[in-house]
PLY file of the C-alpha trace (Angstrom):
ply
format ascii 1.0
element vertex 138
property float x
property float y
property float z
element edge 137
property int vertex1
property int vertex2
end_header
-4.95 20.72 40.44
-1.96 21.48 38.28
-0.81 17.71 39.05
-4.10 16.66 37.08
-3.50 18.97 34.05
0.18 17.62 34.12
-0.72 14.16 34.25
-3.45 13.98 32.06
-1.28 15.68 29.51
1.53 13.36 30.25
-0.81 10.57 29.75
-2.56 12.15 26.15
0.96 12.41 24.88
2.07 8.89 25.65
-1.24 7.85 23.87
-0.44 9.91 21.17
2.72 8.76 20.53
2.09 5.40 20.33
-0.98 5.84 18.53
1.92 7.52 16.09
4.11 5.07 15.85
1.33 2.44 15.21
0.54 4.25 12.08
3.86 4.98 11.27
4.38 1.60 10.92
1.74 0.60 9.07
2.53 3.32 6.50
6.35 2.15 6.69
4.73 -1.44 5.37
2.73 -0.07 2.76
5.03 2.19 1.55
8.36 1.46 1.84
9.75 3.86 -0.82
8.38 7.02 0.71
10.46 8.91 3.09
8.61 9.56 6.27
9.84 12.69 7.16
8.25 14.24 4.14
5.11 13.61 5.26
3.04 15.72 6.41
0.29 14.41 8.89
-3.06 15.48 10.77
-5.21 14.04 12.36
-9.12 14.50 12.14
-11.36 13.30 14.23
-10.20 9.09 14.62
-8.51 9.46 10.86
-5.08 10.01 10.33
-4.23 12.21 7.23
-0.88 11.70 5.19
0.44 14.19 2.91
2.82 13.78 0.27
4.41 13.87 -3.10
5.10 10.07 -5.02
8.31 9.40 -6.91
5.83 10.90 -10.29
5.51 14.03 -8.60
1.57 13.34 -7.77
-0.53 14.42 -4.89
-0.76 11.71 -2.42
-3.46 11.19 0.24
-3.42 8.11 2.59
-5.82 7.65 5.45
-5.55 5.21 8.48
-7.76 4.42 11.27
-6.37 4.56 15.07
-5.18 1.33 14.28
-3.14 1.60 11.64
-5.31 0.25 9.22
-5.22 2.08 5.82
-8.85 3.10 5.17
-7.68 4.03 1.71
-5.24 6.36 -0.75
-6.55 9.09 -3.38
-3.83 10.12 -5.56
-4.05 12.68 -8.29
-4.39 10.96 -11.72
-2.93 13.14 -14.50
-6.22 12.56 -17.19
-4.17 11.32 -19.86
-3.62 8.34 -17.52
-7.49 8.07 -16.75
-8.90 5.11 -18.47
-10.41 5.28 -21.80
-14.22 3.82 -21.15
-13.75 5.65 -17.66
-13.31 9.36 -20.00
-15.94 8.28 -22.41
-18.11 8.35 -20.00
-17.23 11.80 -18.01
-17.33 13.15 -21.53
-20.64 11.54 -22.90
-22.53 12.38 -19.55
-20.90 15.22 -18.15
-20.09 17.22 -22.07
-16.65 18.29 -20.90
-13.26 17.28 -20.27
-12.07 19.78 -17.55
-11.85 17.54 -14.67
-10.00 16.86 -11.68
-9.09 13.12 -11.34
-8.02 10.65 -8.23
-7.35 7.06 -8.22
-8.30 5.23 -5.29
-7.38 2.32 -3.81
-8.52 0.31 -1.40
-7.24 -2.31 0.71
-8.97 -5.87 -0.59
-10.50 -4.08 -3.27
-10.66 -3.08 -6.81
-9.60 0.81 -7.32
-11.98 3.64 -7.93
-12.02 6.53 -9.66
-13.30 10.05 -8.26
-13.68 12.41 -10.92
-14.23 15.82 -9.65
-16.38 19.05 -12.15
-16.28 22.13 -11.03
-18.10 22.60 -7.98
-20.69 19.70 -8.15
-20.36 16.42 -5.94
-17.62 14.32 -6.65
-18.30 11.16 -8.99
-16.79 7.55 -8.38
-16.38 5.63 -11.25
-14.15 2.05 -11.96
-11.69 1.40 -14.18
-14.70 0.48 -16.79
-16.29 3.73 -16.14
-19.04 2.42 -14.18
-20.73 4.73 -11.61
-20.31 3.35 -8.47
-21.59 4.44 -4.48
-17.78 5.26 -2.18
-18.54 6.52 1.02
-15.63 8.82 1.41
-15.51 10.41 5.35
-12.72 12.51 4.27
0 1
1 2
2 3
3 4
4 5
5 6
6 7
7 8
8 9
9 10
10 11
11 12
12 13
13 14
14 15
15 16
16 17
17 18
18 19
19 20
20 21
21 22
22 23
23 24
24 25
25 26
26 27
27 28
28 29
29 30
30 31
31 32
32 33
33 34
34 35
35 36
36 37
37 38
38 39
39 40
40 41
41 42
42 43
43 44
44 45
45 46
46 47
47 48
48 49
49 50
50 51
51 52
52 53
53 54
54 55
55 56
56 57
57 58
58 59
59 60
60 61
61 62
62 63
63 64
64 65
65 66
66 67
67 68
68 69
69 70
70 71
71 72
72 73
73 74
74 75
75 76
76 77
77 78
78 79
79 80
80 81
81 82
82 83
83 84
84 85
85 86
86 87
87 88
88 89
89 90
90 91
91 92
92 93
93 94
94 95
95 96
96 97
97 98
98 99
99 100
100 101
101 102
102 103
103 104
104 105
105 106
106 107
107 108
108 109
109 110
110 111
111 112
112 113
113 114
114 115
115 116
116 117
117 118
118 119
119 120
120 121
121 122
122 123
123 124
124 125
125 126
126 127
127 128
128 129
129 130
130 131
131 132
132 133
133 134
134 135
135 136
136 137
């Protein structure tokens, strides 16, 4: 019996590691400027989560698939970076300008924003501040 538990942990670590270094180097390839060591990773559920700061100081979030693909990357937009039509519109609709905001971008596809308000549902918006549907499983 303890030959099973030590093999099948054997075996789940050798899968894990290359499942690691799969994403590692797809992250490498994407971003060649970070250092990898100072990021910090989890993983959740088949996503893997990676943590860290960008050469602006910003909150960085990058998410792969077991593959290595990059699902996509939410970084923390300082607002006075946030697009003009994109903070007419928080501020015609929503009456305020406290607000969290995160670019994202996606692989093959135009950039979103997600503008978060307190404690209500996050809001996606483009670059023209157009509401749009993201279905983020983060």
């Amino acid at each position: 019996m303890k030959k099973i538990l030590l093999l099948l942990f054997l075996l789940s670590t050798t899968v894990l590691f290359a499942q690691n270094a799969t994403i590692r180097l797809s992250f490498q390839r994407e971003y060649p400027n970070v250092n990898y060591d100072n990021v910090r990773w989890e993983q959740r559920g088949n996503q893997w989560h990676g943590i860290y700061k960008d050469d602006y100081n910003r909150d960085v979030d990058a998410y792969y698939d077991d593959d290595g693909r990059r699902i996509d990357t939410h970084i923390r937009w300082d607002r006075k970076q946030v697009p003009t039509r994109v903070e007419t519109r928080i501020t015609r609709r929503y009456h305020t300008d406290d607000y969290d905001a995160y670019r994202i971008e996606r692989p093959a596809a135009k950039p979103l924003f997600q503008i978060r308000i307190g404690t209500r549902q996050p809001v996606y918006m483009d670059e023209r501040g157009r509401k749009k549907r993201y279905d983020d499983n983060h």
